[in-house]
matplotlib code that plots the C-alpha trace (Angstrom):
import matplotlib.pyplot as plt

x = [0.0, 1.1, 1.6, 3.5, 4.8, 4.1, 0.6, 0.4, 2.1, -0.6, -3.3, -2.5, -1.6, -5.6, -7.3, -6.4, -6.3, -8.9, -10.7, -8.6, -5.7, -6.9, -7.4, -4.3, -2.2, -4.2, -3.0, 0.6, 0.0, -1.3, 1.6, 4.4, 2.9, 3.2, 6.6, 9.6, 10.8, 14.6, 15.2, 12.7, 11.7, 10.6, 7.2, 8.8, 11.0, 7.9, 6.1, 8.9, 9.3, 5.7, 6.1, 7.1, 6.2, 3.0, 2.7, 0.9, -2.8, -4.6, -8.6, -10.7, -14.5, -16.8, -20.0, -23.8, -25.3, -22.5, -22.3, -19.0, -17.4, -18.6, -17.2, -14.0, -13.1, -13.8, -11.4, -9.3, -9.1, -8.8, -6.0, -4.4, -4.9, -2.5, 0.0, -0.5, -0.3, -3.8, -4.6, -8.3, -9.3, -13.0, -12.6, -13.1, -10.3, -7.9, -4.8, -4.8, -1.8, -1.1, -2.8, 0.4, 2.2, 0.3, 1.4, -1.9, -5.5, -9.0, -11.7, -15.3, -18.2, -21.4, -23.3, -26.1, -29.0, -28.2, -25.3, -23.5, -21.0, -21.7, -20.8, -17.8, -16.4, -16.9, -13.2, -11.3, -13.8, -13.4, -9.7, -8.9, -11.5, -9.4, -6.2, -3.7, -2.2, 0.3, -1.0, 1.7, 2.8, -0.8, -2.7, -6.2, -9.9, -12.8, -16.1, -19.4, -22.4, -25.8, -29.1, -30.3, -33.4, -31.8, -30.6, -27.3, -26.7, -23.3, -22.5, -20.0, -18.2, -17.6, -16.6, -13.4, -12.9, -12.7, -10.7, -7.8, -7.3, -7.2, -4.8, -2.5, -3.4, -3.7, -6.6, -6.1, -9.7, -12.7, -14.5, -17.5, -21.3, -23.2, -27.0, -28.6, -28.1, -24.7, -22.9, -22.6, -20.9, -19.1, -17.5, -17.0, -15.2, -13.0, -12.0, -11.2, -8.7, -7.0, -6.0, -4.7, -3.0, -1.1, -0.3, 0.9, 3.0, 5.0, 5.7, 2.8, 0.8, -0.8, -0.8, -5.1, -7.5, -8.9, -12.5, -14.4, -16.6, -20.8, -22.7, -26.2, -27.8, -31.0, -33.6, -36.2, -39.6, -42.6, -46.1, -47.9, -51.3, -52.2, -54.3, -54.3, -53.6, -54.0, -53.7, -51.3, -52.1, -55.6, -57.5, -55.9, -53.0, -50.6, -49.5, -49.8, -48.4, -49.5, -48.9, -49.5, -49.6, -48.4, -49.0, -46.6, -48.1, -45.2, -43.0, -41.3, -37.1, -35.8, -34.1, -35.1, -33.3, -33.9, -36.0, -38.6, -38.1, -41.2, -41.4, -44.6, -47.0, -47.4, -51.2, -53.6, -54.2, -50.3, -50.4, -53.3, -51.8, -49.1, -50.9, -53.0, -49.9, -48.2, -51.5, -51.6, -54.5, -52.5, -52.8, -49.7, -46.6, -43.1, -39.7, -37.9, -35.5, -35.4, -39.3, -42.3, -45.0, -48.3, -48.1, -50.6, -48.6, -45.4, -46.1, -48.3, -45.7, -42.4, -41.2, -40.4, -42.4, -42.1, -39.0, -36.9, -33.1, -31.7, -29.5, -32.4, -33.9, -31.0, -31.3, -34.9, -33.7, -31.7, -34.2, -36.9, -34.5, -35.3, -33.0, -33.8, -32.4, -30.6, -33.8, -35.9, -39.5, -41.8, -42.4, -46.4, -44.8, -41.3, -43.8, -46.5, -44.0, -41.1, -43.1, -40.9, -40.0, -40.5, -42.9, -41.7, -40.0, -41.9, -39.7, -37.0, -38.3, -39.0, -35.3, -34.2, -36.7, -35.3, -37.3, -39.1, -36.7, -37.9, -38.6, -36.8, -38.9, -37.5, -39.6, -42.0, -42.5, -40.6, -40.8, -40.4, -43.8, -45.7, -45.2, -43.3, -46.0, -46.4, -44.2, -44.9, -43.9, -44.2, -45.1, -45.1, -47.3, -45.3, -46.4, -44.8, -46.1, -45.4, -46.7, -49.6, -50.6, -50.4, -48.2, -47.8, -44.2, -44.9, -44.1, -45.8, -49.2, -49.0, -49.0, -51.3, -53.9, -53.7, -56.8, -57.4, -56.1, -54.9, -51.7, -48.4, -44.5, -42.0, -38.7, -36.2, -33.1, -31.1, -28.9, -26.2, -25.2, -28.6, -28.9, -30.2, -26.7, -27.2, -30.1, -28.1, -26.9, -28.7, -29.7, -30.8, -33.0, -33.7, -36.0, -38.4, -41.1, -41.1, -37.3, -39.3, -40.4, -37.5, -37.3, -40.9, -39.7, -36.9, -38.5, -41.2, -38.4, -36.6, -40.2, -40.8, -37.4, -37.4, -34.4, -32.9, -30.8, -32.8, -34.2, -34.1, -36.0, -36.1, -39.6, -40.2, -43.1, -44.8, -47.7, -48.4, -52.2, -52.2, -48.8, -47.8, -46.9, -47.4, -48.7, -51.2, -47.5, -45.1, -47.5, -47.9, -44.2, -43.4, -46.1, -44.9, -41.5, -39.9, -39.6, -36.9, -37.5, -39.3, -38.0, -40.8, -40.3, -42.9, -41.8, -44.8, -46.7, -44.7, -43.5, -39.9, -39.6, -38.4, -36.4, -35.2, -31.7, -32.9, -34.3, -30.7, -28.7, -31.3, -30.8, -26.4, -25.8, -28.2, -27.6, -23.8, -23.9, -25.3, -22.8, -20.1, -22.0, -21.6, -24.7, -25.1, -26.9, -28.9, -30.2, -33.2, -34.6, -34.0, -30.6, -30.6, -30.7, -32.0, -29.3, -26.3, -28.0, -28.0, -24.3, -23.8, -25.6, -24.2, -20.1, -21.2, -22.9, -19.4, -17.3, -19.0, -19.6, -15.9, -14.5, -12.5, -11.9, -13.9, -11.2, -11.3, -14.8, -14.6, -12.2, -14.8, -17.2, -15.2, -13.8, -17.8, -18.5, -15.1, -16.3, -19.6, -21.9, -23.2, -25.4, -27.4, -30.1, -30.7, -32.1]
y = [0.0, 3.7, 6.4, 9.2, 11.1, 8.4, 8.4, 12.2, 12.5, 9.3, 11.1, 14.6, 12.5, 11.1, 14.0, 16.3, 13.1, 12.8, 9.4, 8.4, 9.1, 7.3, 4.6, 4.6, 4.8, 1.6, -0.3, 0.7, 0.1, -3.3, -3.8, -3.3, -5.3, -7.9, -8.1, -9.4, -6.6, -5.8, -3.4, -0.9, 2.7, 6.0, 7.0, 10.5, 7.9, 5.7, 8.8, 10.0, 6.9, 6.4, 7.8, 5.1, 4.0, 2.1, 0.1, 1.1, 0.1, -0.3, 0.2, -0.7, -1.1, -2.8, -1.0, -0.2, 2.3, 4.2, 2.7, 0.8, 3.8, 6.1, 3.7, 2.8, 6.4, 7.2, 3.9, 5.2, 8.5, 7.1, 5.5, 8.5, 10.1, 7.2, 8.1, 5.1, 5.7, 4.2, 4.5, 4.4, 2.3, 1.5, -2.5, -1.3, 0.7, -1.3, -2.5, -6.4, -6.8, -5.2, -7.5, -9.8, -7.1, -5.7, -5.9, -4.7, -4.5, -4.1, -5.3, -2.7, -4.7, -5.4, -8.0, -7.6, -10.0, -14.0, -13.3, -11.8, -9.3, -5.2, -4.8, -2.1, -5.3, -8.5, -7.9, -8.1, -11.1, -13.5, -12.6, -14.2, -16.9, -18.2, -17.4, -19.1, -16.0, -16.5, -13.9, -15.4, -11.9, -10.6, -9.2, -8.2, -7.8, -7.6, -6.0, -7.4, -5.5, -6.7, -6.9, -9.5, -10.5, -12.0, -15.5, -14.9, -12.3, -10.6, -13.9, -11.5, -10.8, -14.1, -15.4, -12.6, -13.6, -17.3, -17.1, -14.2, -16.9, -19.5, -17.9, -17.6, -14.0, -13.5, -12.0, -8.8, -9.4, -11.5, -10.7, -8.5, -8.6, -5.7, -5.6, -2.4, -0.2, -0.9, 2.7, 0.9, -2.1, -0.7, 1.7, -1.1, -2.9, -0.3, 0.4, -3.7, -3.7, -0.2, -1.9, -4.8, -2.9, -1.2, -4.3, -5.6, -2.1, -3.0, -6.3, -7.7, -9.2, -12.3, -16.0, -15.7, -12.9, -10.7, -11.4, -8.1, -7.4, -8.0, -5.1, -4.8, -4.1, -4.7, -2.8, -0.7, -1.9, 0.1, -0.5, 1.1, 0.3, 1.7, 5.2, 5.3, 3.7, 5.6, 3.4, 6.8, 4.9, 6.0, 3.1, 2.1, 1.9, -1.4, -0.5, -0.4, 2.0, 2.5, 5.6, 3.6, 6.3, 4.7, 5.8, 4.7, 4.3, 6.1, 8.6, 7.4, 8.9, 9.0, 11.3, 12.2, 9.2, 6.5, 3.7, 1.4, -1.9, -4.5, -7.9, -9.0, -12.0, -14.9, -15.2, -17.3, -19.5, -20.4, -21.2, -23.5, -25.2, -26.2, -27.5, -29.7, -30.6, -31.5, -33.0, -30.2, -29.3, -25.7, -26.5, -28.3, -26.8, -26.5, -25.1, -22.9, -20.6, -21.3, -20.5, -22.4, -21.7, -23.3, -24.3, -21.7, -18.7, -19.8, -20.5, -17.3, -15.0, -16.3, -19.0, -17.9, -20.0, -18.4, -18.9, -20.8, -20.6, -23.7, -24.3, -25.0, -27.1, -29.0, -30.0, -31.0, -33.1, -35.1, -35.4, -36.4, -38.7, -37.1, -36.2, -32.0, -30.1, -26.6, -24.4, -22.1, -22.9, -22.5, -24.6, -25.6, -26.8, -28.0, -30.3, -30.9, -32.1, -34.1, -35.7, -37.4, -40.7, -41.0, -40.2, -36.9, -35.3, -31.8, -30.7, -31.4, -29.7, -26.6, -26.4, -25.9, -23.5, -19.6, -17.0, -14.2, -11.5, -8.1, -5.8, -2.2, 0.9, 4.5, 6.7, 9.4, 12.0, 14.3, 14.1, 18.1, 18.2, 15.1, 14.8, 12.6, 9.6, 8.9, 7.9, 7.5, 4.9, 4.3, 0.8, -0.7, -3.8, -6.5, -9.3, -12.0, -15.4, -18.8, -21.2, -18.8, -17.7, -14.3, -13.9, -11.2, -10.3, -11.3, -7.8, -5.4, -7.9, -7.9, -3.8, -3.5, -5.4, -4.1, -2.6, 0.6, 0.2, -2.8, -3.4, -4.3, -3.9, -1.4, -0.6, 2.2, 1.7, 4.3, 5.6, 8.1, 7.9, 9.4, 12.5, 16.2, 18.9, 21.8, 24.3, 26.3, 24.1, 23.3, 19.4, 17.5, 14.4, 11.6, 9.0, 8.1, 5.5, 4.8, 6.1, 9.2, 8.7, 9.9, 12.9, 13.8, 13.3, 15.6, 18.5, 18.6, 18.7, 21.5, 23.3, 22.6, 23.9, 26.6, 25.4, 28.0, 25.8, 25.0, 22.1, 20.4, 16.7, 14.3, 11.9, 9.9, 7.1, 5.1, 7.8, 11.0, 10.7, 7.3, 7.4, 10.6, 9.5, 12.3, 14.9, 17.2, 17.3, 18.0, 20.5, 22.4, 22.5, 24.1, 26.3, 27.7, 27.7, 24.8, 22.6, 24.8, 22.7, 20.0, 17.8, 14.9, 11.9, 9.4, 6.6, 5.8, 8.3, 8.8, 6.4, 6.0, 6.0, 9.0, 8.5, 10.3, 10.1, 12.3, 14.8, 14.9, 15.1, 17.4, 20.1, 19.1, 22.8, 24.1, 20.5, 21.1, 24.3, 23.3, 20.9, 23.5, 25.8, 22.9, 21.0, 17.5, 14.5, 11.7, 9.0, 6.3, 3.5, 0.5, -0.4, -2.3, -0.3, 3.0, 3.8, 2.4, 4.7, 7.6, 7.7, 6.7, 10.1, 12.3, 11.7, 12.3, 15.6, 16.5, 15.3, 17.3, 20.2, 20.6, 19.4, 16.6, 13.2, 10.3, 9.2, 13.0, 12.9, 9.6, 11.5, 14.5, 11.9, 10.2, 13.4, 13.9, 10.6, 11.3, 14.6, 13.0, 15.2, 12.1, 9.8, 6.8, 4.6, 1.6, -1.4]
z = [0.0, -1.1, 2.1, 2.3, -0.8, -2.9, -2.0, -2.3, -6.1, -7.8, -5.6, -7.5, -11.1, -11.0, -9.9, -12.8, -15.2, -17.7, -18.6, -21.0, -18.9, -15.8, -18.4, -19.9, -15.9, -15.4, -18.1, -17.7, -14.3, -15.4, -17.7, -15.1, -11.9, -14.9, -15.5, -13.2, -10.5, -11.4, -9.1, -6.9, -9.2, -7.3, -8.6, -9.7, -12.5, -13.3, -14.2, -16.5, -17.7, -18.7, -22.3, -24.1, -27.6, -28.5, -31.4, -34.4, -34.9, -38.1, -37.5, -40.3, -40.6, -42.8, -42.4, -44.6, -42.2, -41.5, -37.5, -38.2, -39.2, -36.2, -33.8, -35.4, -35.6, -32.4, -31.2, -33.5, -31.7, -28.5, -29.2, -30.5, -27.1, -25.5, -27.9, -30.2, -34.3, -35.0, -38.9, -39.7, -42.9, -44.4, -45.9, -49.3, -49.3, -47.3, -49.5, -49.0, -49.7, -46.2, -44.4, -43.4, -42.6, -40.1, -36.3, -34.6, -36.2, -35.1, -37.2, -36.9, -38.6, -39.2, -41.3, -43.7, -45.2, -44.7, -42.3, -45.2, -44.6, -45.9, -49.3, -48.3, -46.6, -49.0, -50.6, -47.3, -46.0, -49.4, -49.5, -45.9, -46.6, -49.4, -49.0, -46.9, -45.5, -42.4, -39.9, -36.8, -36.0, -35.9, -32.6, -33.0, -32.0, -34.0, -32.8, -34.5, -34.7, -35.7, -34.6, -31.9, -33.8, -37.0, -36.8, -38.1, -35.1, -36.1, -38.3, -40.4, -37.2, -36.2, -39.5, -39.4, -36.1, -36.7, -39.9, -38.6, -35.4, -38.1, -39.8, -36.8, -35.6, -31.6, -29.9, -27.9, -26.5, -26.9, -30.2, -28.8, -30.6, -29.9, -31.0, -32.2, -29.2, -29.6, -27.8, -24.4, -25.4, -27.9, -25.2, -22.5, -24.9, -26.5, -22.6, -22.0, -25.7, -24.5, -21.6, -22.8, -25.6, -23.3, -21.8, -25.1, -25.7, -22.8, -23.8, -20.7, -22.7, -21.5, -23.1, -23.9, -24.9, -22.4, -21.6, -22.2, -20.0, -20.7, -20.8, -20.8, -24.4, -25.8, -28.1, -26.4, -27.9, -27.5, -27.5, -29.9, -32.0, -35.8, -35.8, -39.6, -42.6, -45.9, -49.3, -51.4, -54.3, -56.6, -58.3, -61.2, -59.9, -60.2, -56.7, -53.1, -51.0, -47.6, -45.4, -41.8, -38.8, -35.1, -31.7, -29.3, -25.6, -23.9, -25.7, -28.8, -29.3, -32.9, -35.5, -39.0, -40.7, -38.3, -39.7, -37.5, -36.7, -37.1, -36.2, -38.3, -37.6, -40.4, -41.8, -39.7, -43.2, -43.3, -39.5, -39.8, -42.8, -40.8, -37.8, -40.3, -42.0, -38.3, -37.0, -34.4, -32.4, -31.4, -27.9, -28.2, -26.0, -27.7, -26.8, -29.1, -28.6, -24.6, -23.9, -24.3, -26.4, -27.4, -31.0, -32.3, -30.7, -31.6, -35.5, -35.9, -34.0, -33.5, -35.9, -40.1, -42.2, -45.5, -48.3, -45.7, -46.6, -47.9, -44.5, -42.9, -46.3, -45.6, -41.7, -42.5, -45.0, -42.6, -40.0, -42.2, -44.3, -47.7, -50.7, -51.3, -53.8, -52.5, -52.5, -50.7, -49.7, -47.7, -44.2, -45.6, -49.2, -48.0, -45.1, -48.0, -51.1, -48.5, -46.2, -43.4, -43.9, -40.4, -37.6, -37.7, -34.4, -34.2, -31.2, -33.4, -36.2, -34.4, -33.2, -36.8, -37.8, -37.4, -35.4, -38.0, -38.4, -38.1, -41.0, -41.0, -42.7, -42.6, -40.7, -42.5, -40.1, -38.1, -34.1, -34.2, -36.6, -35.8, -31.4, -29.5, -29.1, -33.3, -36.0, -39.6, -42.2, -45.6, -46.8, -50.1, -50.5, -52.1, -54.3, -56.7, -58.4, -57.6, -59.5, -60.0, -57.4, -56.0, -52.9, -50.5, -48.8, -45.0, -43.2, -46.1, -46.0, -42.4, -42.1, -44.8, -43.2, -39.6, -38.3, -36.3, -33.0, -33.9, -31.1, -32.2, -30.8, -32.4, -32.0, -33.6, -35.4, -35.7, -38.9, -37.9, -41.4, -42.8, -40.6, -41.4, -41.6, -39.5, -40.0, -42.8, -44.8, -48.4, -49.5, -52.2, -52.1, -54.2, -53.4, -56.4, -54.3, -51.0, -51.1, -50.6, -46.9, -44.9, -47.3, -46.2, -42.3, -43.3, -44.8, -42.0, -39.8, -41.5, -41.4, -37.6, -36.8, -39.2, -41.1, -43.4, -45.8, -49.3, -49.7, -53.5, -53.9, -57.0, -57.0, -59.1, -59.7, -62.7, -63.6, -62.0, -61.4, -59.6, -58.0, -56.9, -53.0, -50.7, -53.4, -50.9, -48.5, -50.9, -53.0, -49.6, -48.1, -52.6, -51.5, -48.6, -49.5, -47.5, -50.6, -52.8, -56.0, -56.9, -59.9, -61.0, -63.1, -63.9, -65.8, -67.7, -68.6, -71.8, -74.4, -73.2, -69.6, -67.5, -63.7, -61.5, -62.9, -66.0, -64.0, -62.3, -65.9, -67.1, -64.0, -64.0, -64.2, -61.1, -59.6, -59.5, -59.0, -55.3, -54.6, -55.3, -52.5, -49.9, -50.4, -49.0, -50.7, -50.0, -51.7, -50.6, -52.1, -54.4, -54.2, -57.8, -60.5, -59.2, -56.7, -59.3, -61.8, -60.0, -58.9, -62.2, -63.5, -60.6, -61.4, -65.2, -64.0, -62.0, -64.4, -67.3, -65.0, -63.5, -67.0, -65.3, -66.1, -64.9, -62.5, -61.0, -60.9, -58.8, -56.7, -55.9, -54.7, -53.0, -51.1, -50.4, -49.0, -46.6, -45.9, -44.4, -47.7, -49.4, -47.8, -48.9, -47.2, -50.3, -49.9]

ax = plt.figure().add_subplot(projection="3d")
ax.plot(x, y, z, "-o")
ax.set_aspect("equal")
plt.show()
């Protein structure tokens, strides 16, 4: 125990230390009760002595939404603060060839779809899934962040994980998952590898990962019930498009940008299909997923029954002692055309099967126009053939059908990537279809708030008089000057079709012209073609505007994205 002087001098070093300094005197701390005691120090000399050199970090991310990034960055910073040279990399720039190299890494990502990883990051993940790379010299961490309610729950995470110990890399820490509300762990976790960088920096490492701490994380769902639903499609229309108002029983928190999270409820005709098909009254009690249900409740609200992926084809086929070819299906038709062999285990069954994964829909309205108990969405009603018949996506029928006052359970994801610049500054918007919705949050924001920046948006739809979403709003918010300009494109009301891209090329001169003056843009909607056309159309504009070449044009954009002035939101 410290008394005297010794006492006095650490006493006076941590009460004028900041966080990140108290952290960092812990770990060097850490680092030298570690090591074998040569000879007895002063404090006075361990203080001097305390500014040796940390090795160099690489932080790279892999991110969609634009969360990766935020928190690698911030690492990043931290660990410029302890005096270590931390370069921060996104995956899709990252030079492979550096990868065996590299002395000290950490990995920011999250994963997408089927447990897939973001696009930004599928270079980096094939390239250590399929190359024997010797990584012996390598000490990392990776931090995964997903969301809780997909099956694959930070699937992209772990597979980088796996695959850099593999390939002979040593963890600093214990990969860490972190759900949707992700700041908390993310933090604790960034604390735990700081510490045991340190360690590492003075050669204290020790022989296993440090375990990270758990922290509590978790989405906060609401309860909530529909107040409105409004088909923004006329008749004649080959559409459905729903504007669906929700009130939220206690206040609801989100930012223009967010999206809301919905976990929807299969049909009662698919549910009793599969009882008949199981020989189920509903009564029945099963376990899955650690809780027990009755059979009714658990196939109607909890259990994905619709275009199964072929994993789970596959573990069916085992237990039911069938040859199936790789393809999705649904549970009724994959239980109707491979009957079980057997007497079919339906405990067993139902420990394959996935829960439903939650559908995300970016929010409509604007917290500073619309309250703090409602949120808006915008929902498009989807429908395909199979072997003809008409089928319904399971989330869009779901909302489409809900009744007034109908209850269900919502939750908010957020997008820091997608958010509003400050009250000054000008944007433009395109979103042709339900791309438009967080557009319409944003401008009743900017009204609420009284937002001086212009405000520029690109719609577009098939034909104007049966699929102009949001008409009465947007006509009002031209009207009273919110909605600087208002560029339209409907596809089909001519003989060749119009987008929103033309609109874009059409304006290049005003359109770059904003840019130039600091303008930030954003894109929503399809991913595939719209969002590839678009891009596609806004380097032409920059590189016919600025008279550079296409590579200099690739450059501007790309000096956008860094300089956080274009956004996108695709799906």
């Amino acid at each position: 125990m410290l008394a005297g002087p010794k006492l006095q001098l650490l006493q006076e070093l941590a009460k004028g230390a900041s966080r990140d300094e108290l952290m960092w005197i812990s770990g060097y701390i850490a680092a030298l009760s570690a090591q074998p005691i040569a000879e007895e120090k002063p404090v006075t000399e361990f203080v001097q002595d305390a500014s040796f050199v940390m090795p160099a970090c690489t932080v790279v991310y892999g991110t969609e939404t634009g969360n990766s990034k935020k928190v690698a960055v911030d690492f990043g910073n931290r660990l410029k603060k302890q005096g270590i040279q931390a370069k921060i990399k996104s995956l899709d720039q990252y030079r492979l060839n550096d990868l065996a190299k590299e002395s000290h890494m950490i990995v920011v990502i999250s994963t997408q779809g089927d447990g897939e990883p973001p696009a930004a990051a599928k270079k980096f993940y094939d390239h250590i899934h399929q190359q024997d790379i010797s990584l012996s010299q390598l000490k990392y961490g990776v931090l995964a962040l997903g969301d809780s309610a997909y099956p694959l729950f930070c699937k992209a995470g772990e597979d980088v994980d796996k695959r850099l110990h593999a390939l002979g890399g040593r963890r600093i820490v214990s990969m860490k998952k972190c759900d949707t509300d992700f700041e908390a762990d993310a933090d604790t976790w960034i604390d735990e590898l700081i510490t045991a960088a340190l360690a590492v920096g003075t050669g204290a490492a020790t022989n296993g990962a440090v375990k990270a701490k758990p922290a509590k994380s978790g989405k906060k769902l609401y309860d909530a019930n529909v107040v409105a639903t409004v088909n923004l499609n006329d008749r004649g229309s080959n559409k459905e498009t729903y504007h669906i108002e929700i009130a939220t029983d206690e206040p609801i928190v989100y930012q223009p940008g967010d999206a809301l999270g919905i976990v929807p409820k299969n049909s009662a005709a698919g549910v009793k299909k599969i009882l008949e098909l199981l020989s189920l009254k509903g009564n029945e009690e099963f376990i899955f997923r650690e809780h027990a249900y009755k059979a009714e409740e658990m196939f109607a609200g909890k259990i994905n029954i619709q275009y199964l992926p072929e994993r789970i084809i596959q573990q069916y086929a085992n237990i039911a002692g069938k040859e199936i070819p790789n393809i999705r299906m649904d549970l009724a038709d994959l239980l109707r055309i491979y009957p079980s062999d057997k007497k079919l285990n339906i405990q067993q069954l139902v420990a394959i099967l996935e829960p439903i994964a939650p559908r995300l829909y970016s929010i409509a309205s604007s917290p500073a126009a619309h309250g703090g108990n409602e949120v808006h969405i915008t929902v498009s009603r989807d429908n395909f053939c199979i072997d003809g018949q008409t089928r319904f996506g399971l989330c869009s029928d779901y909302l489409a059908q809900l009744k007034e006052n109908e209850p269900l359970q919502v939750y908010i994801q957020k997008n820091n990537a997608f958010r509003l610049p400050d009250a000054t500054t000008d944007v433009i918007m395109v979103g042709p279809g339900t791309g438009i919705a967080p557009f319409r949050s944003f401008l009743f924001e900017r009204d609420a708030k009284g937002d001086s920046g212009r405000n520029w948006l690109f719609f577009g739809d098939q034909h104007f008089v049966t699929d102009f979403l949001y008409q009465t709003d947007l006509q009002g918010l031209r009207d009273t000057g919110v909605l600087t300009r208002l560029n339209l494109a409907f596809s089909r009301d001519q003989q060749e079709k119009i987008y929103v891209q033309h609109k874009m090329q059409q304006n290049a001169k005003e359109l770059f012209e904003w840019l130039e003056g600091g303008a930030q843009l954003y894109i929503c909607g399809c991913k595939d073609p719209m969002s590839y056309d678009v891009e596609k159309t806004l380097l032409n504009i920059i590189a016919q505007e600025k008279n550079v070449s296409a590579d200099a044009a690739e450059e501007y954009l790309a000096a956008m994205k860094e300089a956080g002035r274009y956004h996108k939101d695709v799906y």
